[in-house]
C-alpha positions in Angstrom: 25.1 7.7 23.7 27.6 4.7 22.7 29.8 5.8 25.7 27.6 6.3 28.1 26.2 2.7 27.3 30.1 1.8 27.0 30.4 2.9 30.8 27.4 1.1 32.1 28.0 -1.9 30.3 24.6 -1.8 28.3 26.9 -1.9 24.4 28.3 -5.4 25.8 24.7 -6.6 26.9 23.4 -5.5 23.4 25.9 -7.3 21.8 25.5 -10.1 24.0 21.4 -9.9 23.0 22.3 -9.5 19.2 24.5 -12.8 19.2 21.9 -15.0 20.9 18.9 -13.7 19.3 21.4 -14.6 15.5 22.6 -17.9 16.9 18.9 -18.9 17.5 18.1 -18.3 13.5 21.9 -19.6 12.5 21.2 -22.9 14.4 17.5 -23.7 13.1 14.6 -24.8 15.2 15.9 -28.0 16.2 18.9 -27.2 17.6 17.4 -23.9 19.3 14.9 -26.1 21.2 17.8 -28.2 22.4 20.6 -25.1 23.2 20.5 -22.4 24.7 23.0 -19.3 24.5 24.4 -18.3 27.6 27.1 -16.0 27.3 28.9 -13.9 25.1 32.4 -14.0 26.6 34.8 -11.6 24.1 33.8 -13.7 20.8 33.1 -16.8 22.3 29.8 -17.8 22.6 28.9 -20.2 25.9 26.4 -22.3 24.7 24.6 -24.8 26.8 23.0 -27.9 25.2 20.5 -31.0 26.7 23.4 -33.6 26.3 26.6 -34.7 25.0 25.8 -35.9 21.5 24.1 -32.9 20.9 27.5 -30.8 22.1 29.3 -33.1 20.1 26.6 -32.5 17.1 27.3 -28.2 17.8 30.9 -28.4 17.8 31.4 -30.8 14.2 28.8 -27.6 12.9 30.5 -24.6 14.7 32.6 -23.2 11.6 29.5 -23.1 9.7 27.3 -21.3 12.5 30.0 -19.1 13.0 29.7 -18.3 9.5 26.4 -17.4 9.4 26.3 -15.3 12.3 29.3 -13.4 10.4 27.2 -12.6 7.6 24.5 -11.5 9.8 26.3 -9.7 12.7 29.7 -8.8 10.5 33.3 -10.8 11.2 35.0 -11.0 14.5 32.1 -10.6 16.7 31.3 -14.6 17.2 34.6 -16.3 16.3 33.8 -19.5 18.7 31.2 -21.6 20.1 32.2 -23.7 23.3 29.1 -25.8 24.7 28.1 -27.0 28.3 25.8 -30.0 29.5 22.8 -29.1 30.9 19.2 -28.2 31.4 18.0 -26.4 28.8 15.0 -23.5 29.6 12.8 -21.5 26.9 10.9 -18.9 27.4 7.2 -19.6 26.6 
């Protein structure tokens, strides 16, 4: 089953899923309602925020996020957070 997801591209997507859904609880509610993963590009995680002092904020944290998502999701599979400006949507 891993390899046919492998082929379709469905393991990167669940991995993709797993690091966002761990960065939400990693980051905290305030910083969830203000970010928003966007993608999961190798083991960076693209991260867009609602403005610069909060990226700056994100990025003075980043080793200790990426330390908690370690212990939740195991070592090498978020190694780096790089943030973008923007608007930020939630589901409701």
């Amino acid at each position: 089953m891993g390899e046919v997801l492998a082929r379709l591209g469905g393991a990167g997507r669940a991995r993709e899923f797993r690091a966002f859904d761990c960065y939400a609880r990693a980051v905290g509610p305030t910083f969830r309602a203000k970010t928003q993963p966007e993608r999961l590009a190798g083991t960076t995680l693209f991260v867009r925020v609602a403005s610069s002092a909060l990226a700056h904020e994100l990025v003075l944290l980043r080793l200790e996020i990426v330390a908690r998502m370690a212990a939740e999701l195991g070592p090498g599979v978020v190694t780096e957070i790089r943030t973008r400006i923007g608007n930020v949507h939630h589901e409701t």
